[in-house]
C-alpha positions as CSV (number, residue, x, y, z in Angstrom):
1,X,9.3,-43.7,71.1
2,X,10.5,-40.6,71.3
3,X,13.9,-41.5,71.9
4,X,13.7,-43.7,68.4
5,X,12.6,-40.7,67.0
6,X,15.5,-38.6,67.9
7,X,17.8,-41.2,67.0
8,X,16.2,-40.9,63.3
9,X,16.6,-37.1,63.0
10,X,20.3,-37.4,64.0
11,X,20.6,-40.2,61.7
12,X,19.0,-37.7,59.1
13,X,21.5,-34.6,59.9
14,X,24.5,-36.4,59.3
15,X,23.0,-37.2,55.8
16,X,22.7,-33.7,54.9
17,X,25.8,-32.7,56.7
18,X,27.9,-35.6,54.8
19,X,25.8,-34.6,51.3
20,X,26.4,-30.8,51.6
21,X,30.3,-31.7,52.0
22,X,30.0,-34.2,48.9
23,X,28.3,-31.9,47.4
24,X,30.6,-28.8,47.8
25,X,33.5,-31.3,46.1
26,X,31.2,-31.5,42.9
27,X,29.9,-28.9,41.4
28,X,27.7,-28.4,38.0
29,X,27.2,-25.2,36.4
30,X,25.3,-23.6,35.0
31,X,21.7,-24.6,37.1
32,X,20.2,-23.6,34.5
33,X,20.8,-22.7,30.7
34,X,18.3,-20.8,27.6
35,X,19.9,-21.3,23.9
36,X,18.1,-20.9,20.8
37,X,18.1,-24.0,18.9
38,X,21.5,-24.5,16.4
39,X,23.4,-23.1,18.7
40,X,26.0,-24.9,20.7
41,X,25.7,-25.3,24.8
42,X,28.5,-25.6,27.8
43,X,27.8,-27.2,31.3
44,X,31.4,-27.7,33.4
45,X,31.7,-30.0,36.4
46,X,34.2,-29.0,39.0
47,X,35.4,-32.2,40.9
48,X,37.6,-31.3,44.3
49,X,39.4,-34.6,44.6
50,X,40.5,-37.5,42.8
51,X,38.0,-39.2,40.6
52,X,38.2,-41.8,38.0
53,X,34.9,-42.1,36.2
54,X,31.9,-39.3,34.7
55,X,28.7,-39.9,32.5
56,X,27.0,-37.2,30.9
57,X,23.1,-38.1,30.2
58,X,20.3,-35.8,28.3
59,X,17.1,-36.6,29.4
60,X,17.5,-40.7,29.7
61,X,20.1,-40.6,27.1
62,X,23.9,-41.3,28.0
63,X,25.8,-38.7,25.8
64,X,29.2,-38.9,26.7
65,X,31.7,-40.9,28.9
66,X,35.0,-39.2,30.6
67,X,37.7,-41.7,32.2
68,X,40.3,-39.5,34.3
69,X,43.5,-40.8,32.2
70,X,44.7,-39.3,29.0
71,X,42.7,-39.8,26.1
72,X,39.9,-41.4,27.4
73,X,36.7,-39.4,26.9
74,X,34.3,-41.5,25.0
75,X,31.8,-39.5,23.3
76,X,28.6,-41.5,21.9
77,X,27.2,-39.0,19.6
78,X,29.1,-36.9,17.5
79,X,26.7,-34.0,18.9
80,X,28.6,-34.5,21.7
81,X,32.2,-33.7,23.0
82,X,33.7,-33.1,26.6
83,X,36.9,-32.3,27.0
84,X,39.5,-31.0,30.4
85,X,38.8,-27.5,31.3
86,X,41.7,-24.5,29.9
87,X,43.6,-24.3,33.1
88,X,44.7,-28.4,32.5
89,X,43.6,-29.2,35.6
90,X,41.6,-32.9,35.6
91,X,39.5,-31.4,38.4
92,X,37.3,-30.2,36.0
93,X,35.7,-31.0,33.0
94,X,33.8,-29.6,30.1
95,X,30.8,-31.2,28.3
96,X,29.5,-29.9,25.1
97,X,26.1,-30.0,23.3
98,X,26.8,-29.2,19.7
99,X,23.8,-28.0,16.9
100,X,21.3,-27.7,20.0
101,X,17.4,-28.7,18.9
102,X,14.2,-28.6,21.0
103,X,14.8,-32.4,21.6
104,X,17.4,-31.7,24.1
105,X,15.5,-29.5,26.6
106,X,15.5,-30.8,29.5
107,X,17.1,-32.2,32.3
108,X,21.4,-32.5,32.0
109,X,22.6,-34.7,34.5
110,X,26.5,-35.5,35.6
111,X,27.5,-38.5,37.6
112,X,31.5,-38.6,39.4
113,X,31.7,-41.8,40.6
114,X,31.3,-42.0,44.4
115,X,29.4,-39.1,44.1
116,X,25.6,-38.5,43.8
117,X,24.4,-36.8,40.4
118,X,24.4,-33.6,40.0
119,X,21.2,-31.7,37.9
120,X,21.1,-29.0,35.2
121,X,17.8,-27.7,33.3
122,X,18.6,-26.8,29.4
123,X,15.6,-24.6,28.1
124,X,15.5,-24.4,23.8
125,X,13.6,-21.6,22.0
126,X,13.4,-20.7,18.7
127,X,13.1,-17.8,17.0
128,X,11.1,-17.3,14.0
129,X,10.1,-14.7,11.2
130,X,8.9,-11.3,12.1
131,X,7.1,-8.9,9.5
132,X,4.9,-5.9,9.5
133,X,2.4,-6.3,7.0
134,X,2.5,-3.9,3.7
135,X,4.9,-1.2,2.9
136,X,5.7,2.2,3.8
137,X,2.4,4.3,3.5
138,X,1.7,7.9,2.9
139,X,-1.0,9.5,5.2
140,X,-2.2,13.2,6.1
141,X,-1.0,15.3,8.9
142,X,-2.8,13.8,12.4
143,X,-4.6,11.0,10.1
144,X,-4.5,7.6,12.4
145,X,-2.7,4.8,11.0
146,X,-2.4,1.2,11.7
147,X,0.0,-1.2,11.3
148,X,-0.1,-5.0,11.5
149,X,3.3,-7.3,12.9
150,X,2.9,-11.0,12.4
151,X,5.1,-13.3,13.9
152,X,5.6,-17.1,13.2
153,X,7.1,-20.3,14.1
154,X,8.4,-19.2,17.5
155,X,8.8,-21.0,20.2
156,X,7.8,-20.1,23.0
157,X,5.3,-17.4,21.9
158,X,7.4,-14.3,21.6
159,X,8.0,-11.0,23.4
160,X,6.5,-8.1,20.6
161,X,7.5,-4.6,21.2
162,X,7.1,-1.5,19.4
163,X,9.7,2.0,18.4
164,X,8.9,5.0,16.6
165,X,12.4,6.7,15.3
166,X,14.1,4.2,18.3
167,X,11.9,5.7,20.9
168,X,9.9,2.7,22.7
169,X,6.1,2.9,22.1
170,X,3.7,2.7,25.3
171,X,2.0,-1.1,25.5
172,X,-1.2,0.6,25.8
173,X,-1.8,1.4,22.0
174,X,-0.8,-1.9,20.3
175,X,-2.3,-5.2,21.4
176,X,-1.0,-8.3,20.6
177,X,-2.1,-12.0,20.8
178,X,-0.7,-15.5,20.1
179,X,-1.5,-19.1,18.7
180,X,0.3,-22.6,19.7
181,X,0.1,-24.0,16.5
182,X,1.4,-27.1,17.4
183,X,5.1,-27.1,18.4
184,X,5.4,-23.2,17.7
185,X,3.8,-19.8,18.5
186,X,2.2,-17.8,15.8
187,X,1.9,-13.8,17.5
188,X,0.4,-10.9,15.7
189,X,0.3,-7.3,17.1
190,X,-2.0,-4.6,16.1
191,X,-0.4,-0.7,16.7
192,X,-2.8,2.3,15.7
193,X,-0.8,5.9,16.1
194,X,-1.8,9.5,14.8
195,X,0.1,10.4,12.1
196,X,2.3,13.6,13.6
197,X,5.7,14.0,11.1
198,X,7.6,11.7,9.0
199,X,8.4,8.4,11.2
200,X,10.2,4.9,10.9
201,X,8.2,2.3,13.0
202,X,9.4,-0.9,14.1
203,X,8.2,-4.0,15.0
204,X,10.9,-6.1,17.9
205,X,10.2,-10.0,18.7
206,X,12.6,-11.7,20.8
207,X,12.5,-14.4,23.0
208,X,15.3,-14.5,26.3
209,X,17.7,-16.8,24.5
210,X,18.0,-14.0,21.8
211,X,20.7,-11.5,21.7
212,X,19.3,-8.8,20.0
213,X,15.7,-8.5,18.7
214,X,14.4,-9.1,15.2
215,X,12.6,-6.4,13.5
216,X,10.5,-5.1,10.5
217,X,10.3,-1.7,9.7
218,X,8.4,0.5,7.5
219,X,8.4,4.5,7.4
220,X,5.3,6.7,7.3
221,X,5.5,9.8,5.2
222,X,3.2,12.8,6.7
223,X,1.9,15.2,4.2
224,X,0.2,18.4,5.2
225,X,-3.2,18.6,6.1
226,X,-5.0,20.9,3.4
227,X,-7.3,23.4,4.4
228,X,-11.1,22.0,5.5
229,X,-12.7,22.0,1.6
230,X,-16.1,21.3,3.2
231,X,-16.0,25.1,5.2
232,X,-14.2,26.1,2.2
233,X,-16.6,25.0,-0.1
234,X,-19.5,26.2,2.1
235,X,-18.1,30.4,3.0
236,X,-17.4,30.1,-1.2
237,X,-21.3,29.3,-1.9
238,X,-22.2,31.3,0.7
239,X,-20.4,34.5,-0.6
240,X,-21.6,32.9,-4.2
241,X,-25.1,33.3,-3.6
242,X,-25.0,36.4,-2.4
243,X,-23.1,37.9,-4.7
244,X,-25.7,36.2,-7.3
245,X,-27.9,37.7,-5.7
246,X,-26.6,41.2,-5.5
247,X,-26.0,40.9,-9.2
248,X,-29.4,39.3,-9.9
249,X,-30.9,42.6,-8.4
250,X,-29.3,45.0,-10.2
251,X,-29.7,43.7,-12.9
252,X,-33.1,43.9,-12.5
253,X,-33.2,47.3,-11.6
254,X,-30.6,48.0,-14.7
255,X,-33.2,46.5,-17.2
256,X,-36.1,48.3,-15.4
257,X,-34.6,51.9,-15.8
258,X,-33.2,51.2,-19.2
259,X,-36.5,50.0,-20.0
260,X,-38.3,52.9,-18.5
261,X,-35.4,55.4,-20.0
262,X,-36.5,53.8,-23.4
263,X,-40.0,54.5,-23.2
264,X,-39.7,57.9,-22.0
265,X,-37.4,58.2,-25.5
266,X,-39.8,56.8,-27.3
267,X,-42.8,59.3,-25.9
268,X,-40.5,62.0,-26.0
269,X,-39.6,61.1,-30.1
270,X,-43.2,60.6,-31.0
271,X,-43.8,63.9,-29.1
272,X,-40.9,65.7,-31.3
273,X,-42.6,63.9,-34.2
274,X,-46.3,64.4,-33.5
275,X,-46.1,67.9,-32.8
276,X,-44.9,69.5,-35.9
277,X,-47.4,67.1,-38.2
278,X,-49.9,68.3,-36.3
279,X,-49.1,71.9,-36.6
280,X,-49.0,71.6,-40.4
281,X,-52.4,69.6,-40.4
282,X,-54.1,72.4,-38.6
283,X,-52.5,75.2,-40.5
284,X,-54.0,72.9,-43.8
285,X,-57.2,73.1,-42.4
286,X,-57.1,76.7,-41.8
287,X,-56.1,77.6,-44.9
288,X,-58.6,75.5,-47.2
289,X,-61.9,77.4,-48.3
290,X,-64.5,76.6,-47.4
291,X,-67.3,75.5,-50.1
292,X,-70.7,76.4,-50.9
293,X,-73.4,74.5,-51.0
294,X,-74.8,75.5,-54.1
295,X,-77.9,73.4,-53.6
296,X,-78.5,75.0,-50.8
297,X,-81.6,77.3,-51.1
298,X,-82.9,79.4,-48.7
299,X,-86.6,79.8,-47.9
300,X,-87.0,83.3,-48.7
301,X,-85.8,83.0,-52.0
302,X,-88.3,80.4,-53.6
303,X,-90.1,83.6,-55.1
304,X,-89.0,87.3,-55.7
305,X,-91.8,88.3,-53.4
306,X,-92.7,86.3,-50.6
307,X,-95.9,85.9,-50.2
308,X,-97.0,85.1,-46.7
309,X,-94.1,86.0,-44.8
310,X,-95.3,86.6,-41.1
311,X,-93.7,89.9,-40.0
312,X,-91.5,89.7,-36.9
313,X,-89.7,86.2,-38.6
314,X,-85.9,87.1,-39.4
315,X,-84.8,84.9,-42.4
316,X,-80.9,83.5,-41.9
317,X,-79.1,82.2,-44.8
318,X,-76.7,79.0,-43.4
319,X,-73.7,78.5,-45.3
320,X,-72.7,74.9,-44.9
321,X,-68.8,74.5,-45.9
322,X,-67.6,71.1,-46.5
């Protein structure tokens, strides 16, 4: 038993041995290949000896035929072509893929006769729209601002990035998500900054397969901050009121002495008035006679002699002037 089994792991050895050096007589390159779909896509297989016969297959599908005599590659689809590499050496040959579509991922195999296959992966993205929403905006000095990138009909979902004036933006103040719609990606990413001085942001996609990112950009325009209108508005009132206030009372106090300045005016005119007319009045007075009451008749004159008078009683005679 355990001799069998040694037998078989020998048995097994020489396999590999005998495959590795097979192998190292064929070669396929590249092991693996990214294009974006419409492009065009090499694989080369460099045989070390003398072959007659190779098959080219995508997926299941036999693409292309290459006899080692002149003039005898066979393509079956025009998407196809092979052909002998530069250095006109039949040791190695070339096989194209031409207008590349999503189709063709997948496995690209080469068979040299009296050899085993050799395996190569083919990976096809495509690359899609990318736009940041709206146009360039105006904002104040340290306002935040937000800006929305949308990306679709990638495939697969794309890589979204972020610059402000070429400098790369940190991944922690933009988020961005993605949607397999079907056969494609659909990405949007949401960036929020603080508005410092007049900036160009961009928005980057790109998937491996593509050279050089696509981008929208829009610029911001910063205007000064103006000054705080609420603290404005309030020191203005407050300065306001009391200067109202300030005016209110002396103005108060102005009417109230020119009010007391005109009464004392007034006494002081009716005093200048008053005092002369009554100077004349009394001088008037003074200067009337007075009358006699000729009706008037004393007691002691009802006879010439009076009879009866008591001695001791002093007749007086009143005058009464009107």
């Amino acid at each position: 038993m355990i001799a069998s089994w040694k037998i078989w792991f020998g048995l097994m050895s020489i396999c590999l041995l005998q495959y590795r050096v097979v192998s190292q007589k064929f070669q396929l390159e590249p092991q693996n290949s990214t294009v974006l779909q419409g492009s065009d896509v090499q694989f080369k297989a460099t045989i070390q000896e003398d072959w007659k016969v190779t098959t080219w297959h995508i997926g299941a599908l036999q693409a292309l035929t290459v006899i080692n005599v002149p003039e005898s590659i066979l393509p079956a689809f025009d998407r196809f072509s092979g052909r002998f590499c530069s250095n006109g050496t039949k040791s190695c040959v070339e096989f194209t893929i031409h207008n590349v579509t999503r189709t063709d991922e997948g496995e690209v195999t080469c068979t040299v006769q009296g050899h085993p296959p050799q395996k190569a992966q083919l990976y096809v993205q495509e690359s899609g729209t990318v736009r940041i929403l709206g146009e360039n905006v105006t904002v104040l000095q340290d306002e935040q601002v937000e800006f929305e990138c949308v990306t679709a009909a990638w495939f697969p979902a794309p890589t979204i990035s972020w610059t402000q004036n070429n400098q790369t933006v940190d991944s922690s103040v933009y988020n961005n998500t993605s949607i397999n719609n079907g056969d494609f990606f659909n990405s949007t990413s949401i960036l929020k900054l603080k508005a410092a001085s007049n900036t160009r942001v961009d928005c980057l996609a790109t998937v491996s397969a593509l050279a050089t990112p696509k981008t929208s950009s829009v610029y911001v325009v910063v205007v000064p901050k103006p000054a705080d209108w609420t603290v404005l508005i309030a020191v203005v009132a407050s300065f306001g009121s009391c200067a109202l206030l300030v005016l209110l009372i002396l103005g108060i106090l102005f009417c109230y002495k020119h009010r007391k300045e005109k009464e004392q005016n007034y006494q002081d005119e009716m005093r200048r008035v008053r005092t002369p007319s009554q100077l004349s009045v009394v001088s008037a007075v003074e200067q009337i006679p007075g009358q006699v009451n000729n009706s008037y008749e004393p007691e002691y004159q009802n006879n010439t002699t009076n009879v009866g008078v008591e001695p001791g009683f002093v007749k007086h005679r009143h005058v009464t002037i009107v």
